[in-house]
C-alpha positions as CSV (number, residue, x, y, z in Angstrom):
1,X,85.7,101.8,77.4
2,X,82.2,103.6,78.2
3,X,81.9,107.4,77.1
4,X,79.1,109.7,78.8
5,X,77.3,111.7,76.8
6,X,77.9,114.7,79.0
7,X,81.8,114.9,77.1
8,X,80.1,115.8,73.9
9,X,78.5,118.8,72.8
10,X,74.7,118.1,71.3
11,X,76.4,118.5,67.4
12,X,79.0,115.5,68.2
13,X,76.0,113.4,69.9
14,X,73.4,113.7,67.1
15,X,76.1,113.3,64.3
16,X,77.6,110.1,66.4
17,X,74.0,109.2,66.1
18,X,72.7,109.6,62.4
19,X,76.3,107.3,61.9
20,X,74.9,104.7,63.8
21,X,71.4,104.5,61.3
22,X,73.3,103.0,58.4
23,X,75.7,100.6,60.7
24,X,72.9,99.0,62.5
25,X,70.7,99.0,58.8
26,X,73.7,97.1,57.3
27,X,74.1,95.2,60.4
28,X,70.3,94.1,61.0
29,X,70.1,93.0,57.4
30,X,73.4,90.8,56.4
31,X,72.7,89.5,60.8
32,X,72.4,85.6,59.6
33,X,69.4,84.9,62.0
34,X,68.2,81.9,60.2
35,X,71.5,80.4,60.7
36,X,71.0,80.8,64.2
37,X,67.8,78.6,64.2
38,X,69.2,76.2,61.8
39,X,72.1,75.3,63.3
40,X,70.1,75.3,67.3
41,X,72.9,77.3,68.1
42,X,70.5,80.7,69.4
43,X,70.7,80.0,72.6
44,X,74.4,80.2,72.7
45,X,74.1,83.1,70.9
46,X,71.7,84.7,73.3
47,X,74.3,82.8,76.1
48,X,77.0,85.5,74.5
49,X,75.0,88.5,74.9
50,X,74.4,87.6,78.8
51,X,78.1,87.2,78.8
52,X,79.3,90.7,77.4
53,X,76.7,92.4,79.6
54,X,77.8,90.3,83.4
55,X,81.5,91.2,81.5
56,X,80.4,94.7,81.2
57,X,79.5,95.4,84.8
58,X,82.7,94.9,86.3
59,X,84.0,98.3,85.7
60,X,85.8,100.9,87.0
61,X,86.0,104.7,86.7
62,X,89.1,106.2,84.7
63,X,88.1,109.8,84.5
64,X,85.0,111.7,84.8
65,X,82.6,110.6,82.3
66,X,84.8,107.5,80.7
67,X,84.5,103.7,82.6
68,X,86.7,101.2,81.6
69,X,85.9,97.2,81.3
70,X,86.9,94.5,79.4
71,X,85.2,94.7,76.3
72,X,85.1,90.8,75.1
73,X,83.9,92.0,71.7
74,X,86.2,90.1,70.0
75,X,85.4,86.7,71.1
76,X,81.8,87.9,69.8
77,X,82.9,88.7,66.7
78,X,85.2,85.8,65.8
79,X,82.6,83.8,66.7
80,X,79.2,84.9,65.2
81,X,80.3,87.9,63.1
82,X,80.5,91.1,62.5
83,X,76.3,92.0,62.1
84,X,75.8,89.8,65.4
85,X,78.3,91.3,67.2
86,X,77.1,94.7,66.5
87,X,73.9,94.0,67.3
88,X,75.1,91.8,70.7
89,X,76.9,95.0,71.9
90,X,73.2,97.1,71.2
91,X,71.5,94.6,73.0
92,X,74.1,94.4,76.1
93,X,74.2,98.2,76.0
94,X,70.6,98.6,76.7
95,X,70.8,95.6,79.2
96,X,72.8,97.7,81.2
97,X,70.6,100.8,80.9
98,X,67.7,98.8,82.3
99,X,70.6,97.6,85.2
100,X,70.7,101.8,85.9
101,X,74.7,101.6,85.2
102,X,74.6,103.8,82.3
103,X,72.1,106.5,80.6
104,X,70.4,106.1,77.7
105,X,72.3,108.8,75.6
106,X,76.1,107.5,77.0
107,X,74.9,104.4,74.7
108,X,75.6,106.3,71.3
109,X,79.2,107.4,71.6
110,X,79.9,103.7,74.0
111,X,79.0,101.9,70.9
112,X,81.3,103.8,68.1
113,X,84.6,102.9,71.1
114,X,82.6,99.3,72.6
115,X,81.0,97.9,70.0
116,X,81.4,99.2,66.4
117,X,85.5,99.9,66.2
118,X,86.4,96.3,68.1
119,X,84.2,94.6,65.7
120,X,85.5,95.7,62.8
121,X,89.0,95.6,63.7
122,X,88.4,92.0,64.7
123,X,87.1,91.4,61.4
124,X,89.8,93.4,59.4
125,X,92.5,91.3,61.5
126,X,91.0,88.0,60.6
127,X,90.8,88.7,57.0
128,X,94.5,89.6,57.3
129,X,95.4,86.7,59.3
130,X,93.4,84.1,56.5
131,X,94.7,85.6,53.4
132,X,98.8,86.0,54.5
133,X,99.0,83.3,57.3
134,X,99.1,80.0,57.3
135,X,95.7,78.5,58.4
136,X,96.7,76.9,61.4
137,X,94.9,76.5,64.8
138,X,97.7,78.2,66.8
139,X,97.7,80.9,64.9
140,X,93.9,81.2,64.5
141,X,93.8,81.0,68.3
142,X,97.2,83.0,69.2
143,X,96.6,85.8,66.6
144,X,92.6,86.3,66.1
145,X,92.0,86.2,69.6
146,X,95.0,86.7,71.9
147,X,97.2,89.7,69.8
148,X,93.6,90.7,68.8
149,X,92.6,91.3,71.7
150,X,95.5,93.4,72.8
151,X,95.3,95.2,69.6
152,X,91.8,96.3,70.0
153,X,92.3,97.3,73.6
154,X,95.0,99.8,72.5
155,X,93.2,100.9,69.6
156,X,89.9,101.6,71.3
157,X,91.7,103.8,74.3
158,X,93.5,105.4,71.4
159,X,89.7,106.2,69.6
160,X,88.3,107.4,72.9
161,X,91.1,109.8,73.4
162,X,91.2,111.1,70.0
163,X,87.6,111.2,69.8
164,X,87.2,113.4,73.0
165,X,89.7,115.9,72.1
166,X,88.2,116.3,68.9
167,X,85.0,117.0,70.5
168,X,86.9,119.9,72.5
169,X,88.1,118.0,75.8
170,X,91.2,118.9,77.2
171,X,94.6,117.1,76.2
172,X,96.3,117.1,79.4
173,X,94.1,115.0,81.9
174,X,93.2,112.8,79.4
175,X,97.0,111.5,78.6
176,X,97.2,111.6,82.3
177,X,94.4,110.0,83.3
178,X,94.0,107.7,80.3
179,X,96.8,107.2,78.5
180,X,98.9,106.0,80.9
181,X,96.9,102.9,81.3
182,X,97.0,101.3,78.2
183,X,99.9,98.7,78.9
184,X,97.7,98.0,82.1
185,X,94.9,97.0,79.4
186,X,96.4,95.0,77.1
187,X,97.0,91.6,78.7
188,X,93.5,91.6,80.2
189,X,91.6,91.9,77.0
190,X,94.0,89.6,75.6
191,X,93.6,86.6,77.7
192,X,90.0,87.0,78.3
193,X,89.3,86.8,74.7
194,X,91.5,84.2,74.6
195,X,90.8,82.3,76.9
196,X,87.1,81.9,75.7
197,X,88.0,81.3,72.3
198,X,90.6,78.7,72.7
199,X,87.9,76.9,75.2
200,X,85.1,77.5,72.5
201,X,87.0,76.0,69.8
202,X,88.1,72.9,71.8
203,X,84.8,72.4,73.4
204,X,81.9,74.2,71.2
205,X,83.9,74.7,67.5
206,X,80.1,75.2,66.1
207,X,79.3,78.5,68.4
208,X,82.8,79.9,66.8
209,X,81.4,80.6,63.0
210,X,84.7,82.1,61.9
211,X,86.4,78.9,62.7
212,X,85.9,75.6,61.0
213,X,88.1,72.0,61.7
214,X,88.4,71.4,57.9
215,X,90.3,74.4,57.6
216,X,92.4,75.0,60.6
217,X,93.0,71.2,62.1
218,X,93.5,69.2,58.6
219,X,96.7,71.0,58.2
């Protein structure tokens, strides 16, 4: 889900903005970059980000001023964490800006619905799913990625909504427009997340940092 900028007043855009300065300071800092060059996995890394942008250009308008596209930000997440991901959502954000398929200032409130809230949520549902689950590779695979997925396309719909009526748009065509599509959204964002991660776990287990064999195949 892509938000313009034109939805919010100049108040809700620079306050959306000075929010972001601490996320991405946090983000930039505990980002594992050396990890990246140790383990020769960068390139895939890099691979990702290419990924989530090509991901992010097959779109479609919703309502004026708000796109909607899978967002694949969970498979990013599970896989190289939650300061990558954030910063792998900046970096395919401004891919797309040089593309011409969004502006510059829609970047700041796509990234608190994209890039930041997905993230997070992924991350918040894997510590769940690791402390009161059993560590198993179905459920790693079934849970963190599939009902994940699912779960962040509701919630980020949800965010959008909430956040644009709090920002004075109306109610009305938005639960129209909007709303009504979420059980359209679900299954998508489900399997494509998925999909990649059961195939990245099978295939490429060390591009998926979140999962390790030890842990989730010894069992």
């Amino acid at each position: 889900m892509e938000l313009s900028s034109q939805l919010f007043s100049d108040s809700w855009w620079w306050g959306m903005l000075i929010g972001l300065a601490p996320l991405y300071w946090y983000a930039v800092r505990w980002a594992d970059f050396g990890r990246l060059v140790r383990e020769g996995v960068s390139g895939a890394y890099f691979g990702s980000i290419v990924v989530l942008m090509l991901t992010w250009t097959l779109r479609t308008d919703v309502h004026a001023g708000i796109v909607w596209h899978l967002s694949g930000m969970v498979f990013i997440t599970l896989a190289w964490g939650w300061s990558l991901a954030l910063l792998a959502g900046l970096a395919a954000q401004f891919a797309l800006v040089l593309a011409g398929l969004t502006e510059l200032t829609s970047v700041v409130p796509t990234l608190w619905v994209l890039v930041i809230l997905p993230a997070a949520l992924t991350q918040l549902v894997l510590g769940l799913v690791r402390a009161y689950l059993p560590k198993h590779f179905f459920v790693y695979v079934f849970v963190d990625a599939f009902f994940c997925g699912a779960l962040v396309a509701a919630v980020a719909v949800l965010a959008s909504v909430g956040l644009l009526v709090l920002a004075g748009q109306a109610w009305p065509p938005l639960r129209d427009d909007v709303m009504i599509l979420i059980p359209l959204m679900l299954f998508p964002e489900a399997f494509f997340n998925g999909l990649i991660i059961t195939v990245l776990v099978t295939l490429r287990p060390q591009w998926v940092w979140s999962f390790r064999d030890e842990e989730y195949l010894s069992r």
